[in-house]
C-alpha positions in Angstrom: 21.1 3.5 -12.8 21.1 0.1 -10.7 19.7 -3.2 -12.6 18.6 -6.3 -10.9 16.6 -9.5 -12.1 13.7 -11.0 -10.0 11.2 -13.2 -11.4 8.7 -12.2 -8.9 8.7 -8.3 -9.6 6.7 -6.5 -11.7 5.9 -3.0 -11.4 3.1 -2.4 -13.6 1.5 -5.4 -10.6 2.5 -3.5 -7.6 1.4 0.1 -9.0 -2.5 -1.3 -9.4 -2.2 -3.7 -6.8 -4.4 -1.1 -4.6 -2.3 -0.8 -2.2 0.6 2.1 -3.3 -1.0 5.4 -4.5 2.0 7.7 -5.3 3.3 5.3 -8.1 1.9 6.1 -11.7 2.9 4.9 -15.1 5.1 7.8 -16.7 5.7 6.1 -20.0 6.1 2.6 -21.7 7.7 0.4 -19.2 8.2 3.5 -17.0 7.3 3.7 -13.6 7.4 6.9 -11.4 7.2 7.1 -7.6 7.0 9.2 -4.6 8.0 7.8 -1.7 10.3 7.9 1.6 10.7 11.6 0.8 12.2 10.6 -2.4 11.7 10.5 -6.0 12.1 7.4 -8.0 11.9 6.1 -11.7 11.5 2.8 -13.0 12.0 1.1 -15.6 11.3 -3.0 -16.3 12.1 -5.1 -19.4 11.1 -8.6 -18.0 12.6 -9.8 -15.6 15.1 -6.7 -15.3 14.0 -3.7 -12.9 16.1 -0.7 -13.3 15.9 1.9 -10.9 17.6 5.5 -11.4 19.6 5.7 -8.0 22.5 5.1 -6.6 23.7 1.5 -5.4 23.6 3.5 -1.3 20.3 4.9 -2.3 18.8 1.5 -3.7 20.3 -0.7 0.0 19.5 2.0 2.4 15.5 2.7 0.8 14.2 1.0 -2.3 15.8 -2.5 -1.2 13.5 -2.8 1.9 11.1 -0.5 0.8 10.4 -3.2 -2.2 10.5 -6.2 0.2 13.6 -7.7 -2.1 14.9 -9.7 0.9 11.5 -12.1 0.4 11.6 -15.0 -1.6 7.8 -14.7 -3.0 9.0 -17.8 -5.1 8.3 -19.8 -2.3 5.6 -18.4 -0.8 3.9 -19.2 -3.9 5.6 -22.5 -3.7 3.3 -23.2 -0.4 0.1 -22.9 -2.2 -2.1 -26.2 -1.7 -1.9 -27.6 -5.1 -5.2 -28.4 -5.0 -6.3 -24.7 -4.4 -6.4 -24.6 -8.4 -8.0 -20.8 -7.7 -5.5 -20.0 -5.6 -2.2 -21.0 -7.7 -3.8 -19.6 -10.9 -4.5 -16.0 -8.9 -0.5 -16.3 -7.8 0.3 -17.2 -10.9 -1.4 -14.2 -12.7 0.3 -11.7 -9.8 3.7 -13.4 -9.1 5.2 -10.3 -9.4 2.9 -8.0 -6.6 5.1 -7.9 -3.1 4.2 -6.1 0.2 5.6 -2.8 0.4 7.3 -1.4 3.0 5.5 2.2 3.1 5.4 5.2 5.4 2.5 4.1 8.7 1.0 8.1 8.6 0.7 7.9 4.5 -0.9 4.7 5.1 -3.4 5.6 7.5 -4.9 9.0 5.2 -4.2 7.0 2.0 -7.1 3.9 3.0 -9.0 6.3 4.9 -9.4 7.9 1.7 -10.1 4.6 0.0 -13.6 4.4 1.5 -16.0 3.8 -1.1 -13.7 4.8 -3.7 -11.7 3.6 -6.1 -8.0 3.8 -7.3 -8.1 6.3 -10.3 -9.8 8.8 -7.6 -8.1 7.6 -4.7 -4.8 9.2 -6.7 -6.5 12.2 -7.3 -7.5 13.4 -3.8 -4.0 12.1 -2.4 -1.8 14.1 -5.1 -4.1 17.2 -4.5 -3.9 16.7 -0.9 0.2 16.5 -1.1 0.6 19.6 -3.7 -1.8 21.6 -1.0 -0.2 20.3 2.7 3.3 18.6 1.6 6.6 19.7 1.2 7.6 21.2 -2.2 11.5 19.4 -3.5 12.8 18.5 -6.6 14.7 15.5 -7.7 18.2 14.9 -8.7 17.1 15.2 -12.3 14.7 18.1 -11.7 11.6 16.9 -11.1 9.4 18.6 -8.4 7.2 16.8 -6.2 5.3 17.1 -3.1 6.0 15.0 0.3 3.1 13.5 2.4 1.7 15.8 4.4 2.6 15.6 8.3 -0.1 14.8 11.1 0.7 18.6 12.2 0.2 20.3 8.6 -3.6 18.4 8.7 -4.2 19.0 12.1 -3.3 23.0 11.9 -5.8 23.5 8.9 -9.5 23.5 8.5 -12.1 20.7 7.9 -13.8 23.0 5.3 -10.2 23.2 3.7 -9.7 19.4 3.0 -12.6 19.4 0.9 -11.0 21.3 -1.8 -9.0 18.2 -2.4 -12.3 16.1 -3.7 -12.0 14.2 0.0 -15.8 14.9 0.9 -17.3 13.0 3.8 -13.9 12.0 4.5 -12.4 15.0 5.2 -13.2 15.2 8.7 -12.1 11.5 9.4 -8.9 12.7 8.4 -9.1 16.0 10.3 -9.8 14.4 13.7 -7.3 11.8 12.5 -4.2 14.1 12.1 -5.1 15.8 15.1 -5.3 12.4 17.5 -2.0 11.3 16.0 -0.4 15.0 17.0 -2.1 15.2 19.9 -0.4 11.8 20.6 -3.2 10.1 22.0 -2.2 7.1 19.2 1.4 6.6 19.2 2.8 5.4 15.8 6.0 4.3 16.9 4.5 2.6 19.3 2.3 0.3 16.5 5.3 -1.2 15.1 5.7 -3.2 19.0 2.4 -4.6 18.7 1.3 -7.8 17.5 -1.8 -7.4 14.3 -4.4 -8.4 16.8 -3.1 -5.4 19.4 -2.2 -2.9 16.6 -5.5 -3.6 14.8 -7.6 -2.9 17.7 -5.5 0.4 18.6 -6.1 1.8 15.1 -9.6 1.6 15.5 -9.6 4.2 17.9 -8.7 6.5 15.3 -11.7 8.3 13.9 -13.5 6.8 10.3 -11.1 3.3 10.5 -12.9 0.8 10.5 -12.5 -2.8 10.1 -11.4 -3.1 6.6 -9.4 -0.1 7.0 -7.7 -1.0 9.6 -6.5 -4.1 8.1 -5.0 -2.2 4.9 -3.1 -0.7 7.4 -1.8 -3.1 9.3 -0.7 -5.1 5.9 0.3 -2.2 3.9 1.4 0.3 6.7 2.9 -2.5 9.2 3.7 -4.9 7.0 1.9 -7.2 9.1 1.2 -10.1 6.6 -1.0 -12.4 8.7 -3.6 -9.8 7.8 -6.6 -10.3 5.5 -8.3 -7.1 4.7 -12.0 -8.1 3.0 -13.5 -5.3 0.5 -16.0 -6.7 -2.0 -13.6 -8.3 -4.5 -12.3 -10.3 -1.6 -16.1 -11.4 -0.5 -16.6 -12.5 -3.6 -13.8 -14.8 -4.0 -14.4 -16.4 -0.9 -18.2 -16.6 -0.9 -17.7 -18.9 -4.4 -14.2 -20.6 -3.6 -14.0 -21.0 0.3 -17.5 -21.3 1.4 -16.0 -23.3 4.7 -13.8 -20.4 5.1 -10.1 -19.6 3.8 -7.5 -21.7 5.4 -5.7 -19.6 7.7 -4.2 -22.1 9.5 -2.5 -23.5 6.9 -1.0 -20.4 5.3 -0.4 -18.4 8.3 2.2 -15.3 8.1 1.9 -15.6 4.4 -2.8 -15.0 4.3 -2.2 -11.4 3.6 0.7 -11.7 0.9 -2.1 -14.4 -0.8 -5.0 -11.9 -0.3 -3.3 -9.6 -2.9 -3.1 -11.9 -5.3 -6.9 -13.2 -5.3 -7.6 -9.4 -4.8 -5.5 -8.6 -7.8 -6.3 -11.5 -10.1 -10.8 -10.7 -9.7 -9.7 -6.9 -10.1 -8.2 -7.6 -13.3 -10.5 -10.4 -14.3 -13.1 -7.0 -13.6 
């Protein structure tokens, strides 16, 4: 068990941030997660996050995979202080931070967001992992299912993947799997581009759109000059930036400030 203190962590934020799908709630102040290929429990008292690993485990995955080496502190600290919207939503949310996920569980996990929200969105990702992923168990004994690989999805059926509640979606993540085996997009090959570049490249992939392919590109990329828009996000800036939101000013950082408007109207329901 490793113990650290960060003011600007909170797991209970992160897990219903919207944008990590294989982290659930697994008791009080009790986090589970599957991740990386691994297995991982939380637990938070304040400000003190205790992960059950191993100090080589926590600095060679969770450290990056968390983001700790960014000081959200002073992102925050670069809010306008006359955005009064803007410092109360980063207030309320201090403690979300930009994962560092897996690009391939990225792309199926918001293609499956379409027109769907996160309680479902679980579902249909756990059912698709227990069905197409690798079966291991934990140092403590827990089993649990990898993401399934590009070639696991692309070697099964589009009649299949509706079994797992993925409906419409199940062929945009048939022909997905299949384009990303086939290698006509190269994933590797993402993390060289710039967002503008690596935005237009995933767009080629069949059912990512727009939105979509912004999630990715924040969440799977961890390109945080990108804004993805769903309605929540509309919202806010239809009533607080009518003249647009200021880009310019904020930069790299738009994208780690998108999740906490995002976060703070989702909670505000």
């Amino acid at each position: 068990m490793l113990t650290i203190q960060n003011k600007n962590f909170s797991v209970s934020q992160i897990c219903m941030s919207g944008q990590c799908f294989r982290m659930k709630e697994c008791g009080e102040d009790r986090y589970c997660l599957v991740a990386k290929g691994k297995y991982l429990e939380l637990f938070q008292q304040g400000d003190n996050i205790s992960f059950d690993c191993t100090q080589e485990e926590y600095d060679n995955i969770w450290k990056k995979y968390f983001d700790m080496e960014t000081d959200y502190a002073q992102i925050i600290s670069s809010i306008d202080i006359n955005d009064t919207y803007l410092m109360t939503a980063a207030e309320y949310g201090k403690g979300i931070r930009i994962l560092y996920q897996d690009l391939w569980e990225i792309i199926i996990s918001f293609i499956i967001s379409q027109q769907n929200n996160i309680k479902r969105i679980r579902k249909c990702i756990n059912s698709l992992c227990e069905k197409y992923g690798e079966k291991r168990k934990s140092a403590n004994g827990v089993i649990y299912f990898d993401f399934p690989t590009p070639k696991s999805l692309a070697e099964t059926q589009v009649e299949a993947l509706f079994s797992c509640g993925l409906g419409y979606r199940s062929r945009y993540i048939y022909e997905t799997a299949n384009s990303v085996y086939r290698g006509d997009i190269n994933l590797e090959k993402l993390w060289q581009m710039d967002y503008d570049a690596a935005k237009k490249e995933l767009l080629k992939l069949y059912g990512v759109g727009v939105k979509v392919a912004d999630c990715i590109c924040l969440f799977g990329l961890h390109q945080t000059d990108a804004f993805p828009r769903d309605t929540h996000i509309n919202k806010v800036l239809a009533a607080q930036y009518p003249q647009g939101f200021p880009f310019d000013k904020y930069g790299k950082n738009s994208g780690i400030l998108q999740q906490y408007l995002f976060y703070y109207d989702l909670k505000r329901g």
